[in-house]
GUKEZA-502827 format. One record per residue (C-alpha): residue in three letters; x, z, y. Coordinates in Angstrom, 3 decimals. Example, Ala and Ser with C-alpha at 12.3 -4.5 7.8 and 13.67 -1.06 7.14 Angstrom:
BEGIN
ALA, 12.300, 7.800, -4.500
SER, 13.670, 7.140, -1.060
***
This chain:
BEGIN
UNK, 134.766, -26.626, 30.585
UNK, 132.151, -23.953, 31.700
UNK, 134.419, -20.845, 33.209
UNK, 132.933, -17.407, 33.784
UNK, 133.644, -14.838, 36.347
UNK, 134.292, -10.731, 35.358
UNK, 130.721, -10.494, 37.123
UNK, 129.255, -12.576, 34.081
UNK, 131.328, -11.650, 31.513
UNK, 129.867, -7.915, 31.958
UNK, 126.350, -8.973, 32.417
UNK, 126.864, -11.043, 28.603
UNK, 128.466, -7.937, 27.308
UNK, 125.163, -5.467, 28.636
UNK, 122.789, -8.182, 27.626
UNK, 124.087, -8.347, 23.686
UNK, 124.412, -4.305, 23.882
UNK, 120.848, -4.098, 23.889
UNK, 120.874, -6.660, 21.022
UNK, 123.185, -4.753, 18.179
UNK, 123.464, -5.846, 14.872
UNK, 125.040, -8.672, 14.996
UNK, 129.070, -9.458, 15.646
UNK, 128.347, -12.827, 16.025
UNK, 126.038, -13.167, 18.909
UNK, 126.745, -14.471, 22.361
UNK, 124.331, -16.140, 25.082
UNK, 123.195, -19.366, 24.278
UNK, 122.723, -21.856, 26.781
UNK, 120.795, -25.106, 26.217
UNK, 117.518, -27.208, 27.243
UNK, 119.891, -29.223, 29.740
UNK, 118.046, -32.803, 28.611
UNK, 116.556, -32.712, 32.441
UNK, 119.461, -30.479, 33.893
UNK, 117.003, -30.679, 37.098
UNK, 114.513, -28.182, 35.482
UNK, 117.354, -26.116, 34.433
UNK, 118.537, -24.418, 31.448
UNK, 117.258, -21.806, 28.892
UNK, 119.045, -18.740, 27.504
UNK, 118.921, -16.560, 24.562
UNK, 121.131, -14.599, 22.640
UNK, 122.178, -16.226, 19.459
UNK, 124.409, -17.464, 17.296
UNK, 127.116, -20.500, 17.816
UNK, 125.249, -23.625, 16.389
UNK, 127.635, -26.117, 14.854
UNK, 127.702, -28.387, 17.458
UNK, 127.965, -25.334, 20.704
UNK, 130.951, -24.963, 22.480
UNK, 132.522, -21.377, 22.536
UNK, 133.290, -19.966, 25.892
UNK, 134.613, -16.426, 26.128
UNK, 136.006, -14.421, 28.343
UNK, 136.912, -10.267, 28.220
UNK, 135.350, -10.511, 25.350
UNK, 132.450, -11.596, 26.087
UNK, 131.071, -15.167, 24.310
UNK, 128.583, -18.071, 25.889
UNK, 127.501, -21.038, 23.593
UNK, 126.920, -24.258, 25.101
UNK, 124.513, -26.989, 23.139
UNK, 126.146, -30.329, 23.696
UNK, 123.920, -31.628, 26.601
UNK, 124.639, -28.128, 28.337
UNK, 128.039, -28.300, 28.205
UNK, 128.731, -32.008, 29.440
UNK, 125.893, -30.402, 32.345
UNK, 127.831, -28.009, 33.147
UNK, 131.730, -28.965, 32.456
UNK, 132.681, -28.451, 35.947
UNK, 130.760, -25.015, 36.817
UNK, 131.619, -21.497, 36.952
UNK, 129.185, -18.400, 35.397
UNK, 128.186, -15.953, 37.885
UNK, 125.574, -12.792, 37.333
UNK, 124.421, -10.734, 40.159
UNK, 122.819, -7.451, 38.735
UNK, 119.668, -6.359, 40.903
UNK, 118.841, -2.208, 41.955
UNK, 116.401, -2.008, 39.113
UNK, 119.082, -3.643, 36.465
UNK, 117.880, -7.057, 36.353
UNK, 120.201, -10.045, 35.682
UNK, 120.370, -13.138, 37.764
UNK, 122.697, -16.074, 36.640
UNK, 124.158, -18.629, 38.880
UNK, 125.836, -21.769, 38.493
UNK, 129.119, -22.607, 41.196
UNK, 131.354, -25.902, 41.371
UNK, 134.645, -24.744, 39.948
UNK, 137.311, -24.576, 42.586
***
């Protein structure tokens, strides 16, 4: 199962701050048919088929191709000077 660091944990929790409204939402991960040209994110809702990850709070929703992609992967966000968001993908130790 996906893990995710502090690091990316926070970054969820700013991203869904700017999206209020909704209790519900998380960061939806999916598009992984070609996990070569990577994956697509958006915040969302859990579709009946996502796996839940959360962590501090903080929730990820994996379609089924993008979570038997990335089953064996930690979540990690680097936040840039200007506030920008950069996700990466790590093998799990």
């Amino acid at each position: 199962m996906l893990t995710m660091t502090e690091n990316a944990a926070t970054a969820v929790k700013g991203i869904l701050a700017q999206n209020p409204g909704n209790d519900e939402a998380g960061l939806r991960i999916f598009g992984a048919d070609d996990p070569g040209a990577g994956f697509a994110l958006t915040v969302a809702t859990a579709e009946e088929t996502d796996e839940v990850v959360e962590t501090s709070g903080a929730r990820v929703f994996l379609d089924p191709a993008a979570s038997a992609a990335l089953t064996d992967r930690v979540l990690d966000a680097k936040v840039d000077d200007q506030g920008g968001v950069r996700f990466e993908l790590a093998e799990q130790a």
